[in-house]
NUNUVO-603961 format. One line per field, with one value per residue (C-alpha): y, x, z. Coordinates in steps of 0.02 Angstrom, whole numbers, plus 50000, padded with zeros to 5 digits. Example, Ala and Ser with C-alpha at 12.3 -4.5 7.8 and 13.67 -1.06 7.14 Angstrom:
<pts>
v (49775/49947)
u (50615/50684)
w (50390/50357)
</pts>
This chain:
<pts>
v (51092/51042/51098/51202/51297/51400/51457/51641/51595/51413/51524/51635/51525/51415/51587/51635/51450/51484/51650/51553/51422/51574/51632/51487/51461/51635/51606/51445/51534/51677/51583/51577/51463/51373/51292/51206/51283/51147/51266/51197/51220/51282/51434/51496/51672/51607/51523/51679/51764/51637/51624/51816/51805/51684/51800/51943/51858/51824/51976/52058/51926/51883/51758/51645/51582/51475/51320/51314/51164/51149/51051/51010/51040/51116/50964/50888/51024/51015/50801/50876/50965/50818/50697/50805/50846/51034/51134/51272/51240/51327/51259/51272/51208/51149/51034/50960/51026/50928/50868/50951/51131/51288/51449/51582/51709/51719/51737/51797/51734/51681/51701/51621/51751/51701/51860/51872/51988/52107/52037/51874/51869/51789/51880/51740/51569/51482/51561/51440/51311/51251/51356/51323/51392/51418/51401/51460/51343/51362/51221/51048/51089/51221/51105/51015/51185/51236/51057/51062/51231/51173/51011/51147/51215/51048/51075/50946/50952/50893/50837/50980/50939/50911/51026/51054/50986/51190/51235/51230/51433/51379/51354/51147/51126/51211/51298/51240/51049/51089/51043/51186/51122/51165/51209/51208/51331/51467/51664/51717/51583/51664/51795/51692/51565/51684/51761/51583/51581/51414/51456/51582/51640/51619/51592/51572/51569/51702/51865/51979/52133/52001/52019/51830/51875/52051/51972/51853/52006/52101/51971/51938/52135/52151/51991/52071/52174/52319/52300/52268/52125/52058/51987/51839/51826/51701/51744/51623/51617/51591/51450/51377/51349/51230/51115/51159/51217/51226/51364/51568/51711/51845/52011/52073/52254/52385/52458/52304/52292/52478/52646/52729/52654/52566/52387/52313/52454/52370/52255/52064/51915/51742/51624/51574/51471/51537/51501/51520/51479/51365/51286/51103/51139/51060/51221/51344/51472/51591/51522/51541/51715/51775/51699/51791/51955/51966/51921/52080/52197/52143/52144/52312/52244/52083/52188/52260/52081/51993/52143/51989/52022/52164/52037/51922/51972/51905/51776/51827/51801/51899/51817/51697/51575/51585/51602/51414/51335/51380/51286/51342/51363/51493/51437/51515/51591/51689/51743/51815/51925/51988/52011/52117/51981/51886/51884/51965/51908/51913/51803/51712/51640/51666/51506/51525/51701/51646/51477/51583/51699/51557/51460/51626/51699/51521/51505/51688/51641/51517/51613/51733/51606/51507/51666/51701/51517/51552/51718/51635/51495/51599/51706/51572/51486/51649/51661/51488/51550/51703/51615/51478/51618/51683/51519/51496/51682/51632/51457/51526/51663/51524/51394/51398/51231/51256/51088/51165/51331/51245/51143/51309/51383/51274/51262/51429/51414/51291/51415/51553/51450/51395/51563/51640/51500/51548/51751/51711/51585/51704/51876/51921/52102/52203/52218/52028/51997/52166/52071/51896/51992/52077/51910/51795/51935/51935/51748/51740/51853/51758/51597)
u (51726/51880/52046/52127/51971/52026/52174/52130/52261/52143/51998/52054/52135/51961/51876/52026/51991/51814/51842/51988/51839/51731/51848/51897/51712/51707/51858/51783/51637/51744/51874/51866/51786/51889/51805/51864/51820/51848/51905/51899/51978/52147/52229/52071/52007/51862/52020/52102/51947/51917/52123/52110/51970/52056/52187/52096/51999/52154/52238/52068/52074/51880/51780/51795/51944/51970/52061/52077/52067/52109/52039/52084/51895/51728/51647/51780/51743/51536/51596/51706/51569/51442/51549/51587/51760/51720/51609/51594/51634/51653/51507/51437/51276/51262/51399/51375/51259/51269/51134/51171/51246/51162/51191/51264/51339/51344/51525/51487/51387/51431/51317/51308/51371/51347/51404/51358/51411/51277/51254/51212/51053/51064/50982/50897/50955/50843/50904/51070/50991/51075/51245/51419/51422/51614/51625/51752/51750/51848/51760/51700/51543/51528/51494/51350/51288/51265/51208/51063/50995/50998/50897/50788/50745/50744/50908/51023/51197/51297/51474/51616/51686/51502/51391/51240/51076/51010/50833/50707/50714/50527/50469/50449/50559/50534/50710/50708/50703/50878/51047/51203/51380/51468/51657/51757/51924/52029/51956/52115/52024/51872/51912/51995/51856/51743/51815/51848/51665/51698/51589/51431/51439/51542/51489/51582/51516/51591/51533/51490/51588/51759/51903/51850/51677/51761/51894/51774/51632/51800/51832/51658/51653/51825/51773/51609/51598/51503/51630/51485/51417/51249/51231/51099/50957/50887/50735/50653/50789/50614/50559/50733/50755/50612/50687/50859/50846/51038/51043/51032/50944/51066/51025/51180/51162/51171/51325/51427/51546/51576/51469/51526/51429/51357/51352/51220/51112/50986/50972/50985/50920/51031/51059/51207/51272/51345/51503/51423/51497/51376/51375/51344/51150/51206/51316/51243/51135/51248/51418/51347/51277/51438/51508/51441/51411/51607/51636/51536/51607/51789/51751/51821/51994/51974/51933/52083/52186/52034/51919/51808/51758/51658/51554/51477/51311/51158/51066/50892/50728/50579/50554/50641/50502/50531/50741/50752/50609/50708/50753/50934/50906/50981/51055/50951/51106/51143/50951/50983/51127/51022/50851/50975/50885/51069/51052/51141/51294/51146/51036/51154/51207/51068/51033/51210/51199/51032/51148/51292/51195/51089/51241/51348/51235/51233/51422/51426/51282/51397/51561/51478/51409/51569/51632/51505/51525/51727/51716/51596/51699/51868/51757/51688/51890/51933/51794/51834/51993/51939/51810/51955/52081/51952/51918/52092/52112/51957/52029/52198/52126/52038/52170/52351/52396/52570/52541/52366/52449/52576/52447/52361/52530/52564/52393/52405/52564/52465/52338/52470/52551/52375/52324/52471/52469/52270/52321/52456/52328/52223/52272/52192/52131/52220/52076/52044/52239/52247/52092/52165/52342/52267/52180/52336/52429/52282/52289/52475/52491/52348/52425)
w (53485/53427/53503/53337/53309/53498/53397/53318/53170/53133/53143/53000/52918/52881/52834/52714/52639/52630/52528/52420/52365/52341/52224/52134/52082/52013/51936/51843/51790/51715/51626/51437/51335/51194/51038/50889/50724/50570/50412/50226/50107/50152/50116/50067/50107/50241/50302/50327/50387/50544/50594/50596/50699/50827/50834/50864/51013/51100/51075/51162/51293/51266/51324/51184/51101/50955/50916/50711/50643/50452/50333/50135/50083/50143/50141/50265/50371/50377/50427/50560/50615/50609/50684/50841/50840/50807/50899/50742/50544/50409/50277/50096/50138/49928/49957/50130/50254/50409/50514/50691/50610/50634/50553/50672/50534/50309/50291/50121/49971/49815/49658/49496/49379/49172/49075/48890/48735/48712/48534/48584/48613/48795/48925/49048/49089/48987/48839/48854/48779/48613/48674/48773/48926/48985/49174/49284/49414/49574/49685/49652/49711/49550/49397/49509/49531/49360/49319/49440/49347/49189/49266/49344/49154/49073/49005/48941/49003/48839/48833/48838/48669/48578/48493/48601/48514/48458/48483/48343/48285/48204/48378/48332/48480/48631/48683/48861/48755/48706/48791/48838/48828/48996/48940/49115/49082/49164/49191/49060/48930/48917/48794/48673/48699/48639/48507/48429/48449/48561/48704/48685/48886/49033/49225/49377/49540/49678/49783/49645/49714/49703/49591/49520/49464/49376/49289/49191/49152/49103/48983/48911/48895/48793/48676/48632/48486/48557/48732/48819/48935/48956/49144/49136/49244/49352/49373/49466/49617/49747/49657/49626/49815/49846/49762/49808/49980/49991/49870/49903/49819/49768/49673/49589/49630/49449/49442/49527/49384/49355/49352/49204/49116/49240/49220/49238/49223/49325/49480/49423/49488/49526/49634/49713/49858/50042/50154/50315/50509/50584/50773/50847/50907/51071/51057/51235/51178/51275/51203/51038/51060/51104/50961/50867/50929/50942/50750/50706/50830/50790/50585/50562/50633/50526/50365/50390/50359/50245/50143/50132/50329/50237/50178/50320/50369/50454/50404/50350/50440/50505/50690/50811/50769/50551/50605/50704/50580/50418/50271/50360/50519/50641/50803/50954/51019/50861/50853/51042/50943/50799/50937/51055/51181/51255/51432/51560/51683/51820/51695/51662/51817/51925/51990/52034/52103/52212/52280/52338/52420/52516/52560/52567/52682/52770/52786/52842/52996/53041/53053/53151/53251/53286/53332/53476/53522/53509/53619/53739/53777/53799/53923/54015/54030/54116/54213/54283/54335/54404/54505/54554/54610/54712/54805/54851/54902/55045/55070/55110/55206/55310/55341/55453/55389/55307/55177/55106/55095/54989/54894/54868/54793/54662/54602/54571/54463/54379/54356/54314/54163/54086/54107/53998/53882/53830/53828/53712/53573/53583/53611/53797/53790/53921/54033/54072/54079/54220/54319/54311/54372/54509/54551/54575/54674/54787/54799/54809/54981/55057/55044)
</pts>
């Protein structure tokens, strides 16, 4: 055995660095994880929403933290995401939806809102046809929108300046035949717009309970003759989405736009699109559970920097089965959330759990056994010297021959020095050092 490990200090010193590497792997396991979150566009309230949210995991000192990455678009942020230099994004799945994202939470959804006057005669999409539709758009993504519905209902989109080709009132020409001039312009244009009897309705597309979608039914409302609004329908939001998968259902709830009266007076049907937070699907189930669990318990704190935190929600689905087989699928780790199923610490680690405790318990066996062997040995050094001591106390007892008495001497110094030089590495208990004492005295006044 080698020399050091006779020393007490070399013997604790390997157990303290046993218990330091001990505690550096628990300290690996337990550190926080950092992932980069691509953002589009900037300066844009999901913007806000995720930097508060990177703020507020810091200041709480959680387990994950953020790295926000900005971006000058949405669809900049859904390539980030694709391409692997994010491990979350911020995505409108109508404008890009990349191949490896999956949903973990609906920031908020935005619907396709078309007011009318209540004199005109609009109350459904398809009743467009042959009119100018003004939209509000605040995205690219909008206009393509729109233009896909009116595809959707064999609707013409005609140019912004032209007369749309009417319907046939006589019913020779089928009104979805016809084509609806889409008039882009500013929310404080609409009421002009419609009072010079330039556009028939107005849409933009936002969260129905935001100050965007009120300021244009606002409009529409003080441009009608009877101050009154007509929201148009969508009826057919269900069907709409098998063809455009990328799309959302959205019921504007009665009595979104005010409750005296209330307007509408009834629950309407649209569709709309969705900013949602989506993960790499390489992303760990557990990384992405947590994720998301700590976006809804900190959305209090965040509503209280972005209202629009009041917004995100879960994404819809029945099992775990429908959740990761949807037309949008749900990232396992997020479905773990919403299930109450995320695993414990134990769980978690417990194929690391089950190897420390083999190779802890191992490592502690052999401590305990390099102790015995330690002990042992230190007893069986003293023992020799016991025995030795004894020897030369019959040897000296048996011999007149001055030159072996002297021989016998000086071994015993020998003997002496070696003897305090072990007590002293490794602290002697008083019992052994009183016996080995009591044994050189003895062998000193026989030789």
């Amino acid at each position: 055995m080698p020399a050091f490990l006779h020393k007490r200090e070399s013997f604790f010193l390997l157990v303290a660095l046993a218990l330091g590497a001990v505690a550096g792997a628990v300290l690996y396991l337990s550190r926080p994880t950092t992932l980069r979150v691509a953002v589009g566009p900037r300066d844009r309230v999901e913007s806000h929403l995720i930097q508060a949210y990177a703020d507020a995991l810091a200041r709480a000192r959680e387990d994950i933290r953020l790295e926000v990455v900005p971006y000058d678009d949405v669809r900049d942020s859904a390539a980030a995401l694709q391409s692997g230099r994010a491990d979350l994004a911020v995505v409108r799945p109508d404008v890009r939806l990349p191949e490896n994202g999956l949903t973990l939470a609906v920031l908020h959804d935005e619907a396709l809102i078309v007011a009318a006057p209540l004199d005109s005669g609009i109350q459904t999409f398809p009743d467009l046809a042959g009119k100018r539709l003004g939209l509000v758009a605040h995205h690219g993504a909008d206009q393509p929108l729109v233009t896909n519905l009116l595809a959707y209902y064999a609707l013409t989109p005609a140019q912004a300046g032209a007369a749309p080709a009417p319907a046939d009132p006589g019913g020779a020409l089928p009104a979805a035949a016809g084509s609806v001039a889409v008039v882009p312009m500013r929310a404080s244009e609409v009421a002009a717009a419609l009072a010079e009897h330039r556009i028939d309705a107005a849409a933009v597309i936002a969260a129905p309970s935001s100050k965007p979608a009120a300021r244009v039914v606002q409009a529409v409302e003080a441009a009608s003759p009877g101050h009154g609004a007509t929201i148009v329908a969508i009826p057919d939001g269900e069907a709409i989405m098998q063809r455009l998968p990328e799309l959302q259902a959205v019921t504007i709830a009665a009595g979104t736009f005010g409750g005296r009266p209330k307007r509408p007076d009834d629950d309407v049907k649209t569709v709309g699109a969705s900013y949602r937070l989506m993960a790499r699907a390489s992303l760990s189930r557990d990384t992405a559970a947590s994720v998301t669990q700590h976006l809804f318990e900190l959305r209090s704190r965040l509503a209280a920097m972005v209202p629009t935190a009041n917004l995100m929600k879960a994404p819809d689905f029945d099992s775990a089965a429908e959740a990761t087989s949807a037309r949008l699928p749900i990232h396992p780790g997020a479905v773990d959330y919403y299930e109450r199923e995320q695993q414990t610490f134990l769980q978690r680690y417990e194929d690391w759990v089950y190897l420390v405790a083999f190779f802890g318990g191992g490592l502690g066996s052999a401590v305990a056994w390099l102790g015995q062997r330690l002990a042992r040995e230190q007893r069986a050094r003293i023992d020799a010297v016991l025995d030795r001591l004894l020897a030369i106390l019959i040897e000296a007892r048996a011999t007149q021959d001055p030159a072996a008495l002297d021989a016998l001497a000086v071994e015993i110094d020998g003997l002496v020095v070696d003897v305090v030089r072990h007590a002293r590495a490794h602290s002697t208990d008083i019992r052994t050092m009183s016996a080995l004492i009591l044994a050189v005295d003895a062998a000193r006044a026989a030789s």
